[in-house]
C-alpha positions in Angstrom: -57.1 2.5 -30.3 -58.1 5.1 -33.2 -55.6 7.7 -31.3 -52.6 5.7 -32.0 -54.0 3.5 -35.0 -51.2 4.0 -38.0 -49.3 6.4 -36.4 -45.5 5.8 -35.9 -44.6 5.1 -32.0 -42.1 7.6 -32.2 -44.7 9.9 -31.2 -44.6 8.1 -28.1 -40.8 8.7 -27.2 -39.6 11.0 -24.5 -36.7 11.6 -26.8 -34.1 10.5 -23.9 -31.9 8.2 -26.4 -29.7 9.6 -29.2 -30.8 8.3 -33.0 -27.7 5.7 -32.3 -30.0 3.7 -30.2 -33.0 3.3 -32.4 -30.2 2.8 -36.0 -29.1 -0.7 -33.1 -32.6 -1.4 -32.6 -33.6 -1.7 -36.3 -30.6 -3.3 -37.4 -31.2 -5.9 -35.0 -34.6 -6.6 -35.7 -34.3 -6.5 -39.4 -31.3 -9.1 -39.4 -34.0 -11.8 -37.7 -32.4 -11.4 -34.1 -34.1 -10.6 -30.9 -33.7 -7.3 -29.6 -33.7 -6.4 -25.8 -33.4 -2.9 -24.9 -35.1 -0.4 -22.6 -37.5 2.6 -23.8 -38.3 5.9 -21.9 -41.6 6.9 -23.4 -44.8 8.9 -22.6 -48.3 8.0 -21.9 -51.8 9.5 -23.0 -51.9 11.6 -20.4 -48.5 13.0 -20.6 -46.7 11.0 -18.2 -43.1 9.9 -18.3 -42.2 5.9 -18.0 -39.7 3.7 -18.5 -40.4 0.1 -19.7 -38.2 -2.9 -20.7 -38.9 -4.5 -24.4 -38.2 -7.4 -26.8 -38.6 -7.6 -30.2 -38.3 -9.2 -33.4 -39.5 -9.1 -37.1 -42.1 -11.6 -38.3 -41.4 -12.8 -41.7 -43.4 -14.4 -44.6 -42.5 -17.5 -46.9 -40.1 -15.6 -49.0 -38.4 -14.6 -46.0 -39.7 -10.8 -46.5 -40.6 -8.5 -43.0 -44.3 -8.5 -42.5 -45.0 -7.5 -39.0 -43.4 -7.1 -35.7 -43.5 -8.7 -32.2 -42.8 -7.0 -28.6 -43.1 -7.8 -25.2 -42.8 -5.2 -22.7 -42.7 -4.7 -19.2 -43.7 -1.2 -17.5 -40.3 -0.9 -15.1 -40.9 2.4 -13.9 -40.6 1.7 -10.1 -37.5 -0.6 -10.6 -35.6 2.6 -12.6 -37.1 4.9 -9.6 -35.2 2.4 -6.7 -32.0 1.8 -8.8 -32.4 6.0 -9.2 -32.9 5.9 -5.1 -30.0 3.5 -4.7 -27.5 5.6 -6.8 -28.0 8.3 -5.1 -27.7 6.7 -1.5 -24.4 5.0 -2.8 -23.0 8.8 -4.4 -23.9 10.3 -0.9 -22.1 7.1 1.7 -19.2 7.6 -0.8 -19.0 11.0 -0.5 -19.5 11.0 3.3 -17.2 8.3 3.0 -14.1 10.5 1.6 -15.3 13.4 3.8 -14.8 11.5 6.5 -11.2 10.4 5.4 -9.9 13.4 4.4 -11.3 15.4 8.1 -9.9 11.9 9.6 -6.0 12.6 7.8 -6.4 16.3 7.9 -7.2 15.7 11.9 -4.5 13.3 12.2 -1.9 15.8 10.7 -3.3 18.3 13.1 -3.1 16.6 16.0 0.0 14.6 15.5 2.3 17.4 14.2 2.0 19.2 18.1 1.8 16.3 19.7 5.2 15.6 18.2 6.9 18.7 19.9 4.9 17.4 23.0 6.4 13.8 23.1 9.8 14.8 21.7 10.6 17.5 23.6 9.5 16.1 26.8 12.2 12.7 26.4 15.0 14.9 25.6 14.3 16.7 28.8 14.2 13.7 30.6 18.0 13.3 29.2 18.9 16.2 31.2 20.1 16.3 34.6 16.8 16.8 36.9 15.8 16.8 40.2 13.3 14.5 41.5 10.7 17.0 41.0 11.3 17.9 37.7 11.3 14.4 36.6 8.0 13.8 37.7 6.3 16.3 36.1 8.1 15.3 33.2 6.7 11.6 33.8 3.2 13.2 33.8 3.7 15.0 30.3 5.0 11.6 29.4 1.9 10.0 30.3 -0.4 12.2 29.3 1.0 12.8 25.6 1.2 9.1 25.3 -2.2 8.7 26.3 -4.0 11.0 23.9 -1.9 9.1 21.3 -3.3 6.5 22.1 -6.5 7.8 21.7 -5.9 9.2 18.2 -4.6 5.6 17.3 -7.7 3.6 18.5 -9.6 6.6 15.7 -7.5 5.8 13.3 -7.9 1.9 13.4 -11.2 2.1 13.7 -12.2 3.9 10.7 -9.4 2.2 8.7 -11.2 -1.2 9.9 -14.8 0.2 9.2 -13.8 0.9 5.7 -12.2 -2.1 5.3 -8.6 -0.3 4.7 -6.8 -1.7 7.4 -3.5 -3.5 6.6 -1.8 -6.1 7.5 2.2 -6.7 7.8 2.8 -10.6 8.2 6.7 -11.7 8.6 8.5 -13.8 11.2 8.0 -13.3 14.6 8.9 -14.4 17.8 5.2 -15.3 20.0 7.4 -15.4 23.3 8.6 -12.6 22.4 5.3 -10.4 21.6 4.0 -11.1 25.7 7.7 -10.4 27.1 7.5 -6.8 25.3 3.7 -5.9 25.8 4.4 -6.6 29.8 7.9 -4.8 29.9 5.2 -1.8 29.0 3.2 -2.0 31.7 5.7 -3.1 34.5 6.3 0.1 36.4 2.9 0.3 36.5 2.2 -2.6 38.0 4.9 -2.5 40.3 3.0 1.2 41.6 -0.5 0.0 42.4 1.0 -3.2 44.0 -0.2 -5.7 41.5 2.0 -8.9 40.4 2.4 -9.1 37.0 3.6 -12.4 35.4 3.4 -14.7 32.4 3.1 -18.3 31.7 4.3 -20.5 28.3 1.6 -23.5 28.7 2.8 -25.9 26.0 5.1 -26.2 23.2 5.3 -22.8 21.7 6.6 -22.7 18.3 10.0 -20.1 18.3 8.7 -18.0 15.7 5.3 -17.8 13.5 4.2 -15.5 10.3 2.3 -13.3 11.1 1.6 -9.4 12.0 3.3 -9.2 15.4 2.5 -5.3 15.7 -1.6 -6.4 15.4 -1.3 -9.1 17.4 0.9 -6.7 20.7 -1.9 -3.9 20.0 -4.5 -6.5 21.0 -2.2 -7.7 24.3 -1.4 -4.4 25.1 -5.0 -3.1 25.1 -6.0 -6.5 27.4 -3.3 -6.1 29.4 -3.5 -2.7 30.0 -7.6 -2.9 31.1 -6.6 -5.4 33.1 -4.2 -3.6 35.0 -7.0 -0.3 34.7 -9.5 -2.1 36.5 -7.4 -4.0 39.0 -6.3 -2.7 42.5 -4.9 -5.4 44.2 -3.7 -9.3 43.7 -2.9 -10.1 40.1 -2.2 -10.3 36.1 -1.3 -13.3 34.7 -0.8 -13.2 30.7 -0.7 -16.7 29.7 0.3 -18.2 25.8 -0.7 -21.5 24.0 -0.4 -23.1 20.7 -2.4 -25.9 18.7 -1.4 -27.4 15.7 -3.8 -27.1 12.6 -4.4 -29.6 9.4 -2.7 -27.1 6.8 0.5 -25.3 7.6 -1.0 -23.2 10.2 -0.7 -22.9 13.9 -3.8 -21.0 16.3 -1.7 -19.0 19.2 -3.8 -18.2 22.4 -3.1 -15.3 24.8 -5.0 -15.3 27.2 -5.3 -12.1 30.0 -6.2 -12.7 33.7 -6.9 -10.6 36.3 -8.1 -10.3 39.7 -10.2 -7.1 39.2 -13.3 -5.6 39.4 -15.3 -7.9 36.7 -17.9 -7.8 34.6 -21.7 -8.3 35.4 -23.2 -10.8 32.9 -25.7 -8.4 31.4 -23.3 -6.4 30.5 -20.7 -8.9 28.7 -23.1 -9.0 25.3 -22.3 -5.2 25.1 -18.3 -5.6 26.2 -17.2 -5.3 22.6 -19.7 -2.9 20.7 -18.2 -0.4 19.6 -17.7 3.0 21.9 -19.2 0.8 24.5 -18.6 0.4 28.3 -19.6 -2.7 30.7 -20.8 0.3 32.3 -21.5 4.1 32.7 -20.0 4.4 35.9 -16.7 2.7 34.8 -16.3 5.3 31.9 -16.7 8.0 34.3 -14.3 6.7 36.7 -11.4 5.1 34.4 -12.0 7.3 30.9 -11.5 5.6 27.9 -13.3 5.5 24.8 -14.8 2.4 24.5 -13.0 1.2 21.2 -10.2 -0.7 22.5 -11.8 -4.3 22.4 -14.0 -3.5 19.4 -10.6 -2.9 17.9 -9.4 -5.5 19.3 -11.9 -7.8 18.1 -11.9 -6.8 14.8 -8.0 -7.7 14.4 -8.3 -11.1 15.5 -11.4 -11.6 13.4 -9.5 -10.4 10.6 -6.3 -12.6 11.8 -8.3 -15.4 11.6 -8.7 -15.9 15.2 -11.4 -14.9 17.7 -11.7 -12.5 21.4 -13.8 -13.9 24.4 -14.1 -13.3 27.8 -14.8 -15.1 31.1 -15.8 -12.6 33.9 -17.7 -12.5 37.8 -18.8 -9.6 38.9 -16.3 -8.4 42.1 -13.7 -11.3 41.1 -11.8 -10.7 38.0 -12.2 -11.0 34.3 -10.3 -13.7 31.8 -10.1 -12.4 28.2 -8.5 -14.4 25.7 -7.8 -14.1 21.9 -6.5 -16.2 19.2 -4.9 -15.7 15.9 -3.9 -18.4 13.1 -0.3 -18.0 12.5 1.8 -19.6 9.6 4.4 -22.1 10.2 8.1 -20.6 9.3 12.0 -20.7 10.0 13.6 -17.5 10.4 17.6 -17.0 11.3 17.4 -14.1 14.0 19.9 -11.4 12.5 23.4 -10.3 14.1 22.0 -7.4 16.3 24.3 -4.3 15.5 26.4 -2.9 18.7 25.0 -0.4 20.7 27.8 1.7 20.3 27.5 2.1 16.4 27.1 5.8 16.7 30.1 6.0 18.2 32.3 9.2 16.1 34.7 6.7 15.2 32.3 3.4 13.8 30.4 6.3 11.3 31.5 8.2 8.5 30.6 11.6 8.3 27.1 12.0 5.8 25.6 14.8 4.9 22.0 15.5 5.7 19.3 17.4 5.5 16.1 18.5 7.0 13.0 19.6 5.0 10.6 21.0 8.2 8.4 24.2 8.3 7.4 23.2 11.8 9.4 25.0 14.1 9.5 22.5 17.3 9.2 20.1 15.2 12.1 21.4 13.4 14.4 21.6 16.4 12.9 18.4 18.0 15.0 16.7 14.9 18.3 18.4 15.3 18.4 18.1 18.4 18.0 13.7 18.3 21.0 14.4 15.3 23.0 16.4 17.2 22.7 13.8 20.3 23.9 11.1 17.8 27.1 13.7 16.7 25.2 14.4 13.4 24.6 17.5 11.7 22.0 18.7 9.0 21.2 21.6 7.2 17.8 22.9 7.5 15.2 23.6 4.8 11.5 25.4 5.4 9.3 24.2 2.5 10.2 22.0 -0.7 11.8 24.9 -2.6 14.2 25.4 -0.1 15.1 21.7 0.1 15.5 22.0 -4.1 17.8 25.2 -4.0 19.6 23.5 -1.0 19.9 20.1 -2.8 21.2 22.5 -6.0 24.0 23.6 -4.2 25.3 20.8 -2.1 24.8 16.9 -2.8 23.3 15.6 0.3 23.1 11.7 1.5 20.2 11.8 3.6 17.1 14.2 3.6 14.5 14.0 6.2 11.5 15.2 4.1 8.4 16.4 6.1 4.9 16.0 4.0 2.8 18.8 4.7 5.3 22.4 3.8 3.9 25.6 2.4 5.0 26.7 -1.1 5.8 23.3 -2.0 4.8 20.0 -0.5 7.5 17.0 0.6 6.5 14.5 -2.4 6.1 17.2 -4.9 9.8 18.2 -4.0 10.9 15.0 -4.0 9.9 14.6 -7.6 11.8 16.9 -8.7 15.2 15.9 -6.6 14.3 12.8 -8.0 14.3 14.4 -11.7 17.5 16.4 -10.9 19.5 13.2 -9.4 18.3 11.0 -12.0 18.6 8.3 -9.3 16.3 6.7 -6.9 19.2 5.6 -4.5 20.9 9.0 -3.8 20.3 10.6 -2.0 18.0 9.1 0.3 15.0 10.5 1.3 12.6 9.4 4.5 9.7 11.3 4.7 8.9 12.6 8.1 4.8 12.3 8.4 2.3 13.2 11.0 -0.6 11.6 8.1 -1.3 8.3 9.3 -4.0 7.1 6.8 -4.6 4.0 4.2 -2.6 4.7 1.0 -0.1 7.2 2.6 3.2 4.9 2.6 2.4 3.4 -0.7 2.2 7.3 -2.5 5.5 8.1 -0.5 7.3 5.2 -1.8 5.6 6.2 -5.5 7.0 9.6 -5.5 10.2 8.7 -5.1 11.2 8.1 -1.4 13.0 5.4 0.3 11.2 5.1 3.5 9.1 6.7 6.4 8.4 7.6 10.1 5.4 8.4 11.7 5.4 11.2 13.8 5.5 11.2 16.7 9.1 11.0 15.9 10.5 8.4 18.1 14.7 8.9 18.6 14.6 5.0 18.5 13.4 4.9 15.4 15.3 7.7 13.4 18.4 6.6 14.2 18.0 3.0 13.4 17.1 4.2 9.9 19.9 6.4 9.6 22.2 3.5 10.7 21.0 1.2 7.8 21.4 3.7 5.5 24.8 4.2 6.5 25.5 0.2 6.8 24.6 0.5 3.5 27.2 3.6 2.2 
């Protein structure tokens, strides 16, 4: 007590606040309020500790400060465990946008060669070929598709893990979603000598909102175990709908096969993610063990649920639902087949912004099938000093370029044009992460395609752009 007896506590302070703090502190006091506010300060022997106080002036009958009031609260371990917390958060963050950026730099990686892979191999299947010939380009095919497929299932995953994954509801047909996931799998079927068949159970409303690309992925994945782990008899994919209070419908699909089934011990563990009913089966039929966690994450965040009904040696019953809004939609007039006939388009100019050498040739050669033309460009500068010269319609604007990137470039057509209508630019990506499209369409381009670049795709965008000319 005689130690610190008179003395002013500022001897006490670890001098951590500014004079700012203490000029709030006494103003506050001093007016009559209560002031709360933390202190770092020091104790007799030296050590460092953080407390939490309140204080306020005392006054006597003329209203004069006399004295002074605090209550503190030594907080020390609570500063030390937010402190620990911070830290932990800083670090999961950072791993966090580590792990994205190896995730899209991977993805570019990948994509961009399997791109040449895919592309190349269905414009030889085009060509005249034996039987041979076609076979082993079935096998490329299949393969290339396959570790797509894989890459995908990544992708989802770590968009759903951190809660980026999005969600594209509009008017689809539900019929419709089971007639094109089995049209997938038919010749397949049709091989290991399995029927393959569907079944409409009640009413099924013509079309629902909702995100039908979602919704096939899951029917896809169940229909393609199912078909995986089944060697004889068959598939039946089966659809039902119930009416809900608000203006919702739940749709069912449910997946039936005769297969190999699961054991009950191993059902709990069915969809955990990078988990297999069994050792055995992953060594035997690959995979990575994401498709149902995938899959059960998407209906989950559909608003629907997975489950599956399984014996061992007789076949597994997995069914999903997902809660649909109610809608109208008019179908549109389907455009003829034969659009890209020479004499139903008028000539546009292109170009083609691609470092990527197969890649490169991969997309003149789908324009050149369709009778159009393009000049090439091999970084953003080039596609500037081309676009200087020439006023183009189209440019097909690839992302990743050295010397300058695609939406850097596209700034600065943009600039130069002084319009964000001509020409129109698609950007050609093999980037595949959250936030990508959105920064595309921010820079200045009209729309994009995920590579691998399907034909189907390119031209249907080229022919709205033209419908639109």
């Amino acid at each position: 007590k005689k130690e610190i007896e008179g003395k002013n506590p500022n001897f006490l302070s670890a001098r951590l606040f500014d004079k700012s703090h203490y000029e709030e502190l006494w103003n506050t006091i001093l007016s009559g309020k209560i002031w709360h506010g933390e202190f770092y300060n020091r104790k007799k022997n030296g050590d460092l500790y953080w407390e939490l106080a309140s204080i306020t002036s005392i006054k006597n009958s003329k209203g004069e400060v006399v004295n002074f009031i605090a209550v503190k609260e030594d907080i020390t371990e609570r500063k030390r465990i937010e402190k620990e917390l911070k830290e932990a958060k800083e670090q999961a963050d950072y791993a966090n946008k580590a792990k994205s950026e190896f995730l899209a730099m991977m993805s570019h990686e990948i994509r961009t060669p399997l791109n040449g892979i895919i592309g190349m191999s269905k414009l030889l299947n085009d060509l005249k070929l034996n039987d041979e010939q076609r076979e082993y380009i079935q096998a490329i095919n299949i393969s290339s598709e396959s570790l797509l497929t894989v890459i995908n299932d990544i992708l989802d995953y770590s968009k759903i893990e951190s809660g980026k994954l999005e969600f594209e509801y509009k008017p689809f047909s539900p019929v419709s979603c089971i007639l094109d996931s089995i049209k997938i799998f038919t010749l397949r079927a049709r091989e290991k000598g399995i029927l393959l068949e569907y079944e409409i159970l009640n009413n099924i409303p013509q079309y629902v909102a909702g995100d039908v690309i979602r919704t096939r992925q899951i029917l896809i994945n169940l229909i393609g175990n199912a078909i995986k782990f089944t060697n004889e008899g068959q598939i039946k994919v089966n659809i039902s709908s119930k009416e809900m209070h608000n203006e919702n419908v739940e749709i069912t699909y449910t997946v039936k096969d005769t297969g190999i089934g699961i054991s009950k011990n191993n059902l709990e563990k069915l969809f955990q993610s990078f988990s297999q009913a069994d050792s055995s089966i992953s060594r035997k039929y690959g995979g990575t063990g994401l498709g149902l966690a995938i899959s059960k994450r998407l209906s989950e965040l559909m608003g629907g649920k997975i489950w599956v009904n399984s014996v061992l040696g007789e076949g597994s019953e997995f069914s999903f639902s997902i809660i649909a809004g109610k809608t109208t939609y008019i179908k549109p007039i389907e455009t003829p087949q034969d659009f890209f006939d020479k004499q139903q388009i008028p000539e546009i100019k292109i170009l083609l912004a691609e470092d990527n050498e197969i890649n490169r040739l991969l997309a003149l050669r789908i324009l050149q099938k369709a009778k159009l033309n393009a000049d090439v460009a091999l970084n953003g500068e080039d596609a500037i000093r081309l676009f200087k010269e020439k006023e183009y319609d189209l440019i097909l604007m690839d992302i990743q370029m050295p010397e300058m990137d695609g939406i850097e470039a596209t700034s600065h057509i943009r600039n130069l044009s002084q319009s964000n209508d001509k020409p129109v630019i698609i950007a050609m990506t093999a980037n595949a992460m959250t936030g990508d499209k959105e920064q595309y369409l921010l820079s200045g381009m009209n729309d994009y395609i995920s590579k691998p670049i399907q034909k189907e795709e390119l031209l249907e965008k080229i022919k709205r752009i033209q419908f639109s000319s």
